[in-house]
PDB file of N, CA, C and O in Angstrom:
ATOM      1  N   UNK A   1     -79.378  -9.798  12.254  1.00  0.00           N
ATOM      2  CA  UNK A   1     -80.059  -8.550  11.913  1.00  0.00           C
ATOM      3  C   UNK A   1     -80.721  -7.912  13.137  1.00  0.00           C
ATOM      4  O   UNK A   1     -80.830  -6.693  13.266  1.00  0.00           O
ATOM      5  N   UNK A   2     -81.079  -8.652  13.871  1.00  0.00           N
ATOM      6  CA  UNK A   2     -81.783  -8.549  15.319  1.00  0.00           C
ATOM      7  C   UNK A   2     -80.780  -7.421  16.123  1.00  0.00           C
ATOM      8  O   UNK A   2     -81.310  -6.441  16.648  1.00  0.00           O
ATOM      9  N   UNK A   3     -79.651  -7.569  16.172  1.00  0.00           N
ATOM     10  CA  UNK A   3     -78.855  -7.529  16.968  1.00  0.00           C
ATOM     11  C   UNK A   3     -78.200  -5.781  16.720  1.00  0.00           C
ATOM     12  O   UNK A   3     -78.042  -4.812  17.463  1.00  0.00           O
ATOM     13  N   UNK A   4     -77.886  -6.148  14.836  1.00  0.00           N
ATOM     14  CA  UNK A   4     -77.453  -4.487  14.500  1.00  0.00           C
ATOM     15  C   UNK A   4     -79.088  -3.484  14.431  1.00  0.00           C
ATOM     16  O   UNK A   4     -79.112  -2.253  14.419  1.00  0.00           O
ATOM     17  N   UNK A   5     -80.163  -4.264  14.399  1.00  0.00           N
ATOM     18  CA  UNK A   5     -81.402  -3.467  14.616  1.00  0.00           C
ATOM     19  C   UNK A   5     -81.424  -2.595  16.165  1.00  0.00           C
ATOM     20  O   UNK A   5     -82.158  -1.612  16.259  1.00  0.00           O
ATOM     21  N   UNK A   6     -80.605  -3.017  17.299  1.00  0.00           N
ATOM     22  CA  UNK A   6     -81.070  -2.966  18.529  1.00  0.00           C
ATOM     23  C   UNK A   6     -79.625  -1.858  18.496  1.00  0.00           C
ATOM     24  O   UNK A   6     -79.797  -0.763  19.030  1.00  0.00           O
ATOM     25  N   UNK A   7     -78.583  -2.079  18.031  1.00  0.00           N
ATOM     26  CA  UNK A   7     -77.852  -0.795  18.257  1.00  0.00           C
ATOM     27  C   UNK A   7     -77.996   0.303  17.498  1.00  0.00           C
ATOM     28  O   UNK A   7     -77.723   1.409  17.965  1.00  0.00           O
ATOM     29  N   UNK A   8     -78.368   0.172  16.439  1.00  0.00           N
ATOM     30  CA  UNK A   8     -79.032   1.465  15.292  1.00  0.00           C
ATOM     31  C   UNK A   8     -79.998   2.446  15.841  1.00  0.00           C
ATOM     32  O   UNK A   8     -80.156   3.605  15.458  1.00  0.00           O
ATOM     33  N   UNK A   9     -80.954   1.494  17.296  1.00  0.00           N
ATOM     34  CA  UNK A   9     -82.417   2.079  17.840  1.00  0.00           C
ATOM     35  C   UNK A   9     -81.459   2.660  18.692  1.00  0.00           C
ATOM     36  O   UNK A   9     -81.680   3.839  18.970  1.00  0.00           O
ATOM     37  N   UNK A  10     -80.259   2.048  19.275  1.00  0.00           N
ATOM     38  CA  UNK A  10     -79.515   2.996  20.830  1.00  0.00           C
ATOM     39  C   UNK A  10     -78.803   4.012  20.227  1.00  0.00           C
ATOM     40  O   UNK A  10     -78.746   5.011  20.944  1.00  0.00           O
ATOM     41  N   UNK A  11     -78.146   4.133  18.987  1.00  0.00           N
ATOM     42  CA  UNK A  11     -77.604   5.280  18.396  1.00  0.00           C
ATOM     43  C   UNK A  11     -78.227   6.468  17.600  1.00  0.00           C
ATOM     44  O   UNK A  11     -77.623   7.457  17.185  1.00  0.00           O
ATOM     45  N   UNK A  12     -79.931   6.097  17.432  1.00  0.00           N
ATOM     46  CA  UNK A  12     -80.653   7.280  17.145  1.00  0.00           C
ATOM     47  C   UNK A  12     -81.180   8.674  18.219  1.00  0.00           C
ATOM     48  O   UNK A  12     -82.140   9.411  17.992  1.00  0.00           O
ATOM     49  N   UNK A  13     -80.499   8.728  19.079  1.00  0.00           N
ATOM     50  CA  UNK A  13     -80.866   9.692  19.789  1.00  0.00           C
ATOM     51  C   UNK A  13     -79.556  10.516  20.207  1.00  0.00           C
ATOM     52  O   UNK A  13     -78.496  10.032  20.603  1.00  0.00           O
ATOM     53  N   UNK A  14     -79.777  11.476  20.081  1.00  0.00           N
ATOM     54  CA  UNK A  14     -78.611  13.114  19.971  1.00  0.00           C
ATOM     55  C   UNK A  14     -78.149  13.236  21.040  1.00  0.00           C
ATOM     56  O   UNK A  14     -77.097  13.862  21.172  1.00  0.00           O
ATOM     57  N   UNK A  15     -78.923  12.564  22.331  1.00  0.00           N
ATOM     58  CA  UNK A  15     -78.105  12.853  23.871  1.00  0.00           C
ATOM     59  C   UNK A  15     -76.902  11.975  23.384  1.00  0.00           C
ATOM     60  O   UNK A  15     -75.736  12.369  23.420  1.00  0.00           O
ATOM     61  N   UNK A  16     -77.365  10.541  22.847  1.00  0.00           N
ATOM     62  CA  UNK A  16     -76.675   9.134  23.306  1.00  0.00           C
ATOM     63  C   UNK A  16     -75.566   9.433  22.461  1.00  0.00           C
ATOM     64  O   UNK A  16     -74.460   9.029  22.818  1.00  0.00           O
ATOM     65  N   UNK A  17     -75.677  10.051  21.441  1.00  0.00           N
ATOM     66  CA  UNK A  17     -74.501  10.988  20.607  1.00  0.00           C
ATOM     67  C   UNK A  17     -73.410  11.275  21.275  1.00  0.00           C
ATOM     68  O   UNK A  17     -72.268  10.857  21.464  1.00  0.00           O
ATOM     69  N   UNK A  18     -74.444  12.503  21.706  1.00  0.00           N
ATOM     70  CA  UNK A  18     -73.467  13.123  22.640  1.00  0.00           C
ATOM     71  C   UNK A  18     -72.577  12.325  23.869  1.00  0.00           C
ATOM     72  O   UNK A  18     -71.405  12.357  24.247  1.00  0.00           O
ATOM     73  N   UNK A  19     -73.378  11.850  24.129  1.00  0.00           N
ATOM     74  CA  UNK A  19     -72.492  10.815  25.407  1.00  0.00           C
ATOM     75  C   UNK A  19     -71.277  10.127  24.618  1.00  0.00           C
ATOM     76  O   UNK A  19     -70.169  10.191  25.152  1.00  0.00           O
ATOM     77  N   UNK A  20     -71.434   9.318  23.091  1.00  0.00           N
ATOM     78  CA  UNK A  20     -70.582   8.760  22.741  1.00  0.00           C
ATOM     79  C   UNK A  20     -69.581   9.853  22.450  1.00  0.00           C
ATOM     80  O   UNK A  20     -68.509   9.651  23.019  1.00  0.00           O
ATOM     81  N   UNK A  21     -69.618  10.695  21.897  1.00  0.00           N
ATOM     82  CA  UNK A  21     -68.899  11.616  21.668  1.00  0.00           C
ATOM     83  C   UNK A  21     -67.779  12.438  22.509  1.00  0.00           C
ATOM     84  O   UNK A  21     -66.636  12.812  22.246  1.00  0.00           O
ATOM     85  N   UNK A  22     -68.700  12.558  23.739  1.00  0.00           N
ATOM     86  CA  UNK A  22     -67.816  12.767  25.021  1.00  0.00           C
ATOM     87  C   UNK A  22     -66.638  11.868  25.857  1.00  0.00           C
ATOM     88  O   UNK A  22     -65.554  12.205  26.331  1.00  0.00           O
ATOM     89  N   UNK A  23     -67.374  10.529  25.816  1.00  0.00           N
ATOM     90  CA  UNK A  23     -66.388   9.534  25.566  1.00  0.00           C
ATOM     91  C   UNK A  23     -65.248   8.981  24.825  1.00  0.00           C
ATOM     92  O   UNK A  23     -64.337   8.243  25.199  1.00  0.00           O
ATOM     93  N   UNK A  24     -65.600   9.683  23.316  1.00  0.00           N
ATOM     94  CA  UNK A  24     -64.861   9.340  22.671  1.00  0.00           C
ATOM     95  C   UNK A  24     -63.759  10.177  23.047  1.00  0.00           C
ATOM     96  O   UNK A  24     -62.706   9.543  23.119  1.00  0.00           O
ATOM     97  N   UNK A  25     -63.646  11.632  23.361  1.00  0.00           N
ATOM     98  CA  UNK A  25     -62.766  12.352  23.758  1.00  0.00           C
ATOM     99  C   UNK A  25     -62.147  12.234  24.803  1.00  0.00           C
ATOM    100  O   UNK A  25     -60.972  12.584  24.921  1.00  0.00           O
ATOM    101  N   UNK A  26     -62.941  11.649  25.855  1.00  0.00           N
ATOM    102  CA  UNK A  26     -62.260  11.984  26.989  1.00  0.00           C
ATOM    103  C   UNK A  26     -61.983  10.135  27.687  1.00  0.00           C
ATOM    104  O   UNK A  26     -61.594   9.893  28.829  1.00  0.00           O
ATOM    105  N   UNK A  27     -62.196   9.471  27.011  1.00  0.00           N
ATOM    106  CA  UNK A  27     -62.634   8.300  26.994  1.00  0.00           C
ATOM    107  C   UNK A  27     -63.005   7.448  28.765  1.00  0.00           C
ATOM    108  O   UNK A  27     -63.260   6.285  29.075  1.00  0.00           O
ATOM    109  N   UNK A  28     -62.883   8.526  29.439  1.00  0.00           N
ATOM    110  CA  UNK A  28     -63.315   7.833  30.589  1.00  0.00           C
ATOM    111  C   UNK A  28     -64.108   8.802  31.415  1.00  0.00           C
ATOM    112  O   UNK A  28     -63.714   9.968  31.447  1.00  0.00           O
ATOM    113  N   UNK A  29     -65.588   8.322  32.342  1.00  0.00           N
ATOM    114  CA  UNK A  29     -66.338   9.719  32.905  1.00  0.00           C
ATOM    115  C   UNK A  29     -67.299   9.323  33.951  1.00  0.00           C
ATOM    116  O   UNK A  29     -68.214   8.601  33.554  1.00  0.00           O
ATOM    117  N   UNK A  30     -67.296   9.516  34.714  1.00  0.00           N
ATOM    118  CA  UNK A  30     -68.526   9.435  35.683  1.00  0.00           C
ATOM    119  C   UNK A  30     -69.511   9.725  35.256  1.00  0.00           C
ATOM    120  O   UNK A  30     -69.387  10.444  34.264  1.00  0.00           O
ATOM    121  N   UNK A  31     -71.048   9.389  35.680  1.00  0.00           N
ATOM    122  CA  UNK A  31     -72.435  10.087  35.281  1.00  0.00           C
ATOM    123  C   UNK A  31     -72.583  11.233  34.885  1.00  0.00           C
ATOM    124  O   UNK A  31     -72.857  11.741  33.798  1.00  0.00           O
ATOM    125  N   UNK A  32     -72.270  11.778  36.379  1.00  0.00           N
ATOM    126  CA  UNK A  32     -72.595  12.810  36.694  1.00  0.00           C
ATOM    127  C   UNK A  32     -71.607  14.243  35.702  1.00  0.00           C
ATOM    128  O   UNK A  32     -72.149  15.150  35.071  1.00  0.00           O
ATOM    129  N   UNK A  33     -70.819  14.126  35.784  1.00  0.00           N
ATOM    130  CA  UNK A  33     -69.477  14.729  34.486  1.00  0.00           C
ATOM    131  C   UNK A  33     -70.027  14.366  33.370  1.00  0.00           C
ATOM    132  O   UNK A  33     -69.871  15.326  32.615  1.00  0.00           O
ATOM    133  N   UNK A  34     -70.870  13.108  32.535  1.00  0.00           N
ATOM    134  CA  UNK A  34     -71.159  13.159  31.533  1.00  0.00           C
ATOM    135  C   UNK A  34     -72.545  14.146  31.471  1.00  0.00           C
ATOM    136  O   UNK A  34     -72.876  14.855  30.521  1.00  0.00           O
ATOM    137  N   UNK A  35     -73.186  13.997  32.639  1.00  0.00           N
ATOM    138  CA  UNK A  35     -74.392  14.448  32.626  1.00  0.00           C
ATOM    139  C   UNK A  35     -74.455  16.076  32.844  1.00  0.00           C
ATOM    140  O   UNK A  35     -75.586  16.478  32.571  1.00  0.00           O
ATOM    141  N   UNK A  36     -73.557  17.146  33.262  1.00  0.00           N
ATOM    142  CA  UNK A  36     -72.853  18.476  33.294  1.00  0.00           C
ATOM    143  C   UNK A  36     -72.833  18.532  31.661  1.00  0.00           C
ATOM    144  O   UNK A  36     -73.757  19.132  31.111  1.00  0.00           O
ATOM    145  N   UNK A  37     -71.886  17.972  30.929  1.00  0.00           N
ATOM    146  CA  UNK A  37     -71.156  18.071  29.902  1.00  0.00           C
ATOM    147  C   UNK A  37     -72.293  18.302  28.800  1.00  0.00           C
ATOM    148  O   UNK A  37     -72.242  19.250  28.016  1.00  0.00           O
ATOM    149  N   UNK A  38     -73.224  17.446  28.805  1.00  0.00           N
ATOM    150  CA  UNK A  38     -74.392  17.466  27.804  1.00  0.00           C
ATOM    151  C   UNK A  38     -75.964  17.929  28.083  1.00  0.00           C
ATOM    152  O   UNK A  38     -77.030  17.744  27.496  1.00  0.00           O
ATOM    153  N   UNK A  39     -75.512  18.684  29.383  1.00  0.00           N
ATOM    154  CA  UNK A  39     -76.649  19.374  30.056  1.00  0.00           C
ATOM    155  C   UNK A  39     -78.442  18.681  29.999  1.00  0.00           C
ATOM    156  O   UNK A  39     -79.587  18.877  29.593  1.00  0.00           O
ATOM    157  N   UNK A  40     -77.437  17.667  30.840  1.00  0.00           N
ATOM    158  CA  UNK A  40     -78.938  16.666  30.994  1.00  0.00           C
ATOM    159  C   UNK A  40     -79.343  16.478  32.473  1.00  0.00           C
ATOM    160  O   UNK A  40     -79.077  17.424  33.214  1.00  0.00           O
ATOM    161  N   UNK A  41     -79.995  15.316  33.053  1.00  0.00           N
ATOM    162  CA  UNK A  41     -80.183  15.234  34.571  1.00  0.00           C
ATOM    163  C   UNK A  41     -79.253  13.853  34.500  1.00  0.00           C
ATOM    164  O   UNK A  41     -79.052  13.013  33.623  1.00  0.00           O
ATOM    165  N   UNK A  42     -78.758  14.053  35.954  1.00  0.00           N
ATOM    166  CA  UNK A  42     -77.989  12.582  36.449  1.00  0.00           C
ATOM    167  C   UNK A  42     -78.673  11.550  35.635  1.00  0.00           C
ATOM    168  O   UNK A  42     -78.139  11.048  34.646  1.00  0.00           O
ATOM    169  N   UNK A  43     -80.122  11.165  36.149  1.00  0.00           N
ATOM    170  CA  UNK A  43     -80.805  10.460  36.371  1.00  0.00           C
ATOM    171  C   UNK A  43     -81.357  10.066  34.681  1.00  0.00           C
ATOM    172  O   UNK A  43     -81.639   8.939  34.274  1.00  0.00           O
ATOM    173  N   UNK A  44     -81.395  11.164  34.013  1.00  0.00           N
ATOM    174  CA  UNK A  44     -81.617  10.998  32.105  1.00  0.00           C
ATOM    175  C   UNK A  44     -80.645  10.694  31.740  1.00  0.00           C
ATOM    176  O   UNK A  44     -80.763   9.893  30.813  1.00  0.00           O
ATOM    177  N   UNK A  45     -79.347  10.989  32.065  1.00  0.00           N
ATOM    178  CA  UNK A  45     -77.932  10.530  31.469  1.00  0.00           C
ATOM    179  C   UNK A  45     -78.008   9.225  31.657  1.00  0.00           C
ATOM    180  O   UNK A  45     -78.427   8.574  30.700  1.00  0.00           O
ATOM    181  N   UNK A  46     -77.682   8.581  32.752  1.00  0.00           N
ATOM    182  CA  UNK A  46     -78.075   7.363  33.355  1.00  0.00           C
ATOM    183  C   UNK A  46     -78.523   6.161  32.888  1.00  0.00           C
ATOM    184  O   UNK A  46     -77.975   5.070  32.731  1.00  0.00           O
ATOM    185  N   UNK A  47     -80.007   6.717  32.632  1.00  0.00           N
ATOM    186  CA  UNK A  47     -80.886   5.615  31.838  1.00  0.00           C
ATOM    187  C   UNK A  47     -80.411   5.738  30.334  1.00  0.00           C
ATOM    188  O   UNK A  47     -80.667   4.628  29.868  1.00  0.00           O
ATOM    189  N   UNK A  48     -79.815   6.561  29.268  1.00  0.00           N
ATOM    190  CA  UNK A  48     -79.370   6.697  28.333  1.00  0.00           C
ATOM    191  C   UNK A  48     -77.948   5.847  28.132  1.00  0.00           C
ATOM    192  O   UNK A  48     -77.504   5.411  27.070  1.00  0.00           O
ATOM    193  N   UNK A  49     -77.410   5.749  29.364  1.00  0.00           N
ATOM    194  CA  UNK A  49     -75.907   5.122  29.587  1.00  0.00           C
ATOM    195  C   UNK A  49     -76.340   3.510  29.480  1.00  0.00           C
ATOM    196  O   UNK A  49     -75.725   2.579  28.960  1.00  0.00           O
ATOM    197  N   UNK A  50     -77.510   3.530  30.105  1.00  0.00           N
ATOM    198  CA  UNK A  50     -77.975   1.766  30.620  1.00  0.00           C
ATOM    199  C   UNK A  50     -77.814   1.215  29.257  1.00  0.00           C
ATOM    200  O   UNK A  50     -76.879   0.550  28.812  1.00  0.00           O
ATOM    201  N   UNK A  51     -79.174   1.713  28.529  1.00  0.00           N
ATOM    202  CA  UNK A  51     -79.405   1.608  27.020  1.00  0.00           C
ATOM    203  C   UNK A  51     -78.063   1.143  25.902  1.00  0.00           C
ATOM    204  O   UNK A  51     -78.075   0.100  25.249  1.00  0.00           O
ATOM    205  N   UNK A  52     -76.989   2.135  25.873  1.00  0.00           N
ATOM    206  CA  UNK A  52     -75.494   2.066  25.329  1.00  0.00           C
ATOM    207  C   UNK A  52     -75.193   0.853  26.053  1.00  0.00           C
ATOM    208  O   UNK A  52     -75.135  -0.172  25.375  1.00  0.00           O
ATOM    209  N   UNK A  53     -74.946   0.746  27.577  1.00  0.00           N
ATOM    210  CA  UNK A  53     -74.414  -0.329  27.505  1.00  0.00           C
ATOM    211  C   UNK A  53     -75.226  -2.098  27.710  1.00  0.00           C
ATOM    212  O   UNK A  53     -74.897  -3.256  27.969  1.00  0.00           O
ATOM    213  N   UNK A  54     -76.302  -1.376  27.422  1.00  0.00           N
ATOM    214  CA  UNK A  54     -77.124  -3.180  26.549  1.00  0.00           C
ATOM    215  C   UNK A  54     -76.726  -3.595  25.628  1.00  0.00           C
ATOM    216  O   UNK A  54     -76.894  -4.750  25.237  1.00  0.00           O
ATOM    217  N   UNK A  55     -75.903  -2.440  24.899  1.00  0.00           N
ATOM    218  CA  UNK A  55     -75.749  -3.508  23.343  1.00  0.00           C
ATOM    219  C   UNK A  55     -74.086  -3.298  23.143  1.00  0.00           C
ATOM    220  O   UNK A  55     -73.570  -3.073  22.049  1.00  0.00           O
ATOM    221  N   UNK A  56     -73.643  -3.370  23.907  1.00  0.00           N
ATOM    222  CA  UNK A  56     -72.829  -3.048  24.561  1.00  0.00           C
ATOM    223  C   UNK A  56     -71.492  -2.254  23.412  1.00  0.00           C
ATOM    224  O   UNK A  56     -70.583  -2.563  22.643  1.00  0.00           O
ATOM    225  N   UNK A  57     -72.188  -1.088  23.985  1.00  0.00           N
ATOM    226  CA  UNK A  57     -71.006   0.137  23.082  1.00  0.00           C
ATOM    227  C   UNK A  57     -70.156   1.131  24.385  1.00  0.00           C
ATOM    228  O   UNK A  57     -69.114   1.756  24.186  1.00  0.00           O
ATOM    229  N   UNK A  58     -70.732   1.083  25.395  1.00  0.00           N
ATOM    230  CA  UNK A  58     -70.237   1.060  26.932  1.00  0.00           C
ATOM    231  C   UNK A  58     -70.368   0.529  27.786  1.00  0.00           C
ATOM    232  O   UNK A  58     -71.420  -0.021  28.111  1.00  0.00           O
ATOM    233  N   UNK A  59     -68.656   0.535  28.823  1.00  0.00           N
ATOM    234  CA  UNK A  59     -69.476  -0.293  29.709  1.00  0.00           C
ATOM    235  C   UNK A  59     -69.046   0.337  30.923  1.00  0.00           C
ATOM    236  O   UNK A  59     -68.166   1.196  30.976  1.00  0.00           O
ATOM    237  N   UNK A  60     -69.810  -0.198  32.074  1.00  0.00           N
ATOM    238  CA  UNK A  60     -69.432   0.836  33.405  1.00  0.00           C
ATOM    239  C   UNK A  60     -68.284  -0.268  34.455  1.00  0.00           C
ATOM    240  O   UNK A  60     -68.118  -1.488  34.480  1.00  0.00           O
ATOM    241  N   UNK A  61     -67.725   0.772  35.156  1.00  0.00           N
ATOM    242  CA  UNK A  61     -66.601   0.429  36.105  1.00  0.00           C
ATOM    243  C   UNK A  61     -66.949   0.760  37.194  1.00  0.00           C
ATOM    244  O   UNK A  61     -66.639   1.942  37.344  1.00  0.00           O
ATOM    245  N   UNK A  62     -67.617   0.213  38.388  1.00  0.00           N
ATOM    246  CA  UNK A  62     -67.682   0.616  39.618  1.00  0.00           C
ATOM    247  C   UNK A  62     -66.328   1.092  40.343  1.00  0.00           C
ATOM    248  O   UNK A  62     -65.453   0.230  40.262  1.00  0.00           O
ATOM    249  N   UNK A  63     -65.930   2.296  41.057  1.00  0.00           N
ATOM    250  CA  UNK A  63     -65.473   2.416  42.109  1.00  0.00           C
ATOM    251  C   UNK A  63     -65.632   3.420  42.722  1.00  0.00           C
ATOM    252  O   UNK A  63     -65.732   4.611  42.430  1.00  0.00           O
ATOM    253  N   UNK A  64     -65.654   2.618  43.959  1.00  0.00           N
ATOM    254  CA  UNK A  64     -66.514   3.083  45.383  1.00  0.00           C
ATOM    255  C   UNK A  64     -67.870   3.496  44.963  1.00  0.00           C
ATOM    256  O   UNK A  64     -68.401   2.428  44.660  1.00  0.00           O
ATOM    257  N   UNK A  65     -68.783   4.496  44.762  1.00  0.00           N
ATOM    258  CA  UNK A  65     -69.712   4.505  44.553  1.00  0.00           C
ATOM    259  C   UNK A  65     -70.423   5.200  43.513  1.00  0.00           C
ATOM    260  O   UNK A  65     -71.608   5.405  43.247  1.00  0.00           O
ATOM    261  N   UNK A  66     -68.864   5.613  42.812  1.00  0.00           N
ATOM    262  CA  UNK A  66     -69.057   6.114  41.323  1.00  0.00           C
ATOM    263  C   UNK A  66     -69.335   5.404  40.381  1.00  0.00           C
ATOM    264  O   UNK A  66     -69.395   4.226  40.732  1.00  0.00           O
ATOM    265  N   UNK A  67     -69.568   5.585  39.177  1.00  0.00           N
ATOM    266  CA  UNK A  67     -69.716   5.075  38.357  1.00  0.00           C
ATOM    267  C   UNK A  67     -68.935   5.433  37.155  1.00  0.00           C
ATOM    268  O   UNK A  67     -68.981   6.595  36.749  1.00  0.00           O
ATOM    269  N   UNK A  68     -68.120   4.415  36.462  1.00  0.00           N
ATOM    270  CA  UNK A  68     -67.499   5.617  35.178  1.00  0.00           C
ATOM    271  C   UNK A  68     -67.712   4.670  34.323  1.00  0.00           C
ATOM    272  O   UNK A  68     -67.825   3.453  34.475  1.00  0.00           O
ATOM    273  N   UNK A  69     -67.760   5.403  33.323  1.00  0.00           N
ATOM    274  CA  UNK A  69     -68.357   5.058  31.770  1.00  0.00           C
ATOM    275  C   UNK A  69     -67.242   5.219  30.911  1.00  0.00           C
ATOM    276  O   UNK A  69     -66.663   6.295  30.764  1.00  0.00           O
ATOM    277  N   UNK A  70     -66.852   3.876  30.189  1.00  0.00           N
ATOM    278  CA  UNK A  70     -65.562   3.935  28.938  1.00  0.00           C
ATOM    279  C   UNK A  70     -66.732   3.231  27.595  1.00  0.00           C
ATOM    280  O   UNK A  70     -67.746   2.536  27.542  1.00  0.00           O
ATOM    281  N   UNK A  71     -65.639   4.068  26.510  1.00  0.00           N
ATOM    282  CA  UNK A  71     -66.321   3.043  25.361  1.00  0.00           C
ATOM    283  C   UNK A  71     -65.857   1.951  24.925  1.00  0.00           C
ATOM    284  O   UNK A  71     -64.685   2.094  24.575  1.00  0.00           O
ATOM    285  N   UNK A  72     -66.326   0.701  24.757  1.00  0.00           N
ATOM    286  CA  UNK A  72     -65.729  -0.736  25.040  1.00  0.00           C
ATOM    287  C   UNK A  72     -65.099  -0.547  23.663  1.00  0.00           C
ATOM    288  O   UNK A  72     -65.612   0.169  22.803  1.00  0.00           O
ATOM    289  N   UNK A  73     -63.889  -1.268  23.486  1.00  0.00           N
ATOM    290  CA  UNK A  73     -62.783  -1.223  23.089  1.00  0.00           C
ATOM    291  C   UNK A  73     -62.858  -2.122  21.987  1.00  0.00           C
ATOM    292  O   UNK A  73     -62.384  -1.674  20.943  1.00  0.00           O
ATOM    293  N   UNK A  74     -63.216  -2.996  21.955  1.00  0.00           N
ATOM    294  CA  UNK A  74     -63.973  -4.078  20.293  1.00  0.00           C
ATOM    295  C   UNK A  74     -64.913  -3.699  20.105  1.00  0.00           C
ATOM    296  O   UNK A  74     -65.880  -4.324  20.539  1.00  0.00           O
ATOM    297  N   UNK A  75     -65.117  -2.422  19.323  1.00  0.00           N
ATOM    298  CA  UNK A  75     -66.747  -2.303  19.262  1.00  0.00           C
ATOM    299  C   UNK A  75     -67.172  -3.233  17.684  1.00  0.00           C
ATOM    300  O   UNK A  75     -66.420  -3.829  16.913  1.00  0.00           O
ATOM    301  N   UNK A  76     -68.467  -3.064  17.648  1.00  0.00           N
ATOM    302  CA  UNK A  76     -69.193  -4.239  15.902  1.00  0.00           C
ATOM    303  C   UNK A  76     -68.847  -2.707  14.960  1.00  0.00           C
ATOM    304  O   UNK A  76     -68.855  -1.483  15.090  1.00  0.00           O
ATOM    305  N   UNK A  77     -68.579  -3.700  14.048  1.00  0.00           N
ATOM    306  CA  UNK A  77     -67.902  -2.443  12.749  1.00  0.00           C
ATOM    307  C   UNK A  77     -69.093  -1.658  12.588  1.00  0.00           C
ATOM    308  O   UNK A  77     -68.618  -0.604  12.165  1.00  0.00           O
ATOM    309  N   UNK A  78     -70.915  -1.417  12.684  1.00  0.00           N
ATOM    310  CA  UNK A  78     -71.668  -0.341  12.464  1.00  0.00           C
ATOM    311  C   UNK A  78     -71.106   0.883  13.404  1.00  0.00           C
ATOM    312  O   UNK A  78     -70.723   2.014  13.105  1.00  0.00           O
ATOM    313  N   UNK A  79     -71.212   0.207  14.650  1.00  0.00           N
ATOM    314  CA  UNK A  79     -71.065   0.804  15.893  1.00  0.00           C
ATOM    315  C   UNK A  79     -69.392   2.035  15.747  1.00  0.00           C
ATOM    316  O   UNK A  79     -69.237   3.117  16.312  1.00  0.00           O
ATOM    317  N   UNK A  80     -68.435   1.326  14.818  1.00  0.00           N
ATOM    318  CA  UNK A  80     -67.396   1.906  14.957  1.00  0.00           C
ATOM    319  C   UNK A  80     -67.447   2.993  13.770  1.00  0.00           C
ATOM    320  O   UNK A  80     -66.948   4.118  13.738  1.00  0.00           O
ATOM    321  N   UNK A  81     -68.151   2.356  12.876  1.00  0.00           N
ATOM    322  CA  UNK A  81     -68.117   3.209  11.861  1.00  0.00           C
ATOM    323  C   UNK A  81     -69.035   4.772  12.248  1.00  0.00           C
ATOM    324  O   UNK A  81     -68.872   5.847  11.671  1.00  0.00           O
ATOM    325  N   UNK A  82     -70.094   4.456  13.490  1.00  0.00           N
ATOM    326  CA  UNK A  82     -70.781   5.666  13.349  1.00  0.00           C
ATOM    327  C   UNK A  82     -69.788   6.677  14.362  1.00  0.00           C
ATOM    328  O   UNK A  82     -69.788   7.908  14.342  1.00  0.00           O
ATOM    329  N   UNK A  83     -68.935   5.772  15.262  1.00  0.00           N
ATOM    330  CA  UNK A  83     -68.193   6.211  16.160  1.00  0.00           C
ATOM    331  C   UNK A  83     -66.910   7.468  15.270  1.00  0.00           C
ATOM    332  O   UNK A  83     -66.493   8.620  15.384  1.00  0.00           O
ATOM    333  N   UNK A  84     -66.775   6.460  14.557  1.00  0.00           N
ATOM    334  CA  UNK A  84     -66.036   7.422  13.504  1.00  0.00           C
ATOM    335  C   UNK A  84     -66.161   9.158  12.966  1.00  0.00           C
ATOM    336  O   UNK A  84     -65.494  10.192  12.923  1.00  0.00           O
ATOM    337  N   UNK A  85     -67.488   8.623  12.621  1.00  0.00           N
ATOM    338  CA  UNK A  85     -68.353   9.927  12.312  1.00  0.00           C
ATOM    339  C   UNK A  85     -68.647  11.458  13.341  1.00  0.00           C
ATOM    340  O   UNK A  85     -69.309  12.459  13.065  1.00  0.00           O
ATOM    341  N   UNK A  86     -67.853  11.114  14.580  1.00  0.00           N
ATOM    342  CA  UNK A  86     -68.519  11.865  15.657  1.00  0.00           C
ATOM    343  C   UNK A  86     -67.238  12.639  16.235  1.00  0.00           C
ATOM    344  O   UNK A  86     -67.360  13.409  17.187  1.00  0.00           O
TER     345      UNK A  86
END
């Protein structure tokens, strides 16, 4: 219960929405492209991305000094079901 409590708290907020949402479409994105897209700051996208991928509904890919963001691919059936919804 612990566990679907802690992704329910990362999926109540409308940016983190949006981020999933953007992902879901485009399924792969740098920060900074997610952070344009949903008219936020690098740096708010970012810490919103960290959050998603603690409980892990994304996860990041270093290269070179980018960062890109996919949505992990087994997600927990809440997680998919809200994914659904979007």
């Amino acid at each position: 219960m612990k566990n679907l409590e802690k992704i329910l708290k990362a999926l109540t907020n409308k940016r983190r929405l949006a981020i999933l949402k953007y992902l879901k479409d485009n399924h792969k994105a740098p920060v900074g492209e997610i952070a344009g897209e949903i008219n936020l700051s690098f740096k708010a996208t970012s810490k919103h991305l960290t959050i998603l991928s603690a409980v892990d509904i994304v996860e990041k890919n270093q290269v070179g000094i980018r960062a890109f963001y996919t949505l992990v691919a087994d997600q927990k059936p809440a997680t998919k079901y809200i994914l659904s919804l979007l």
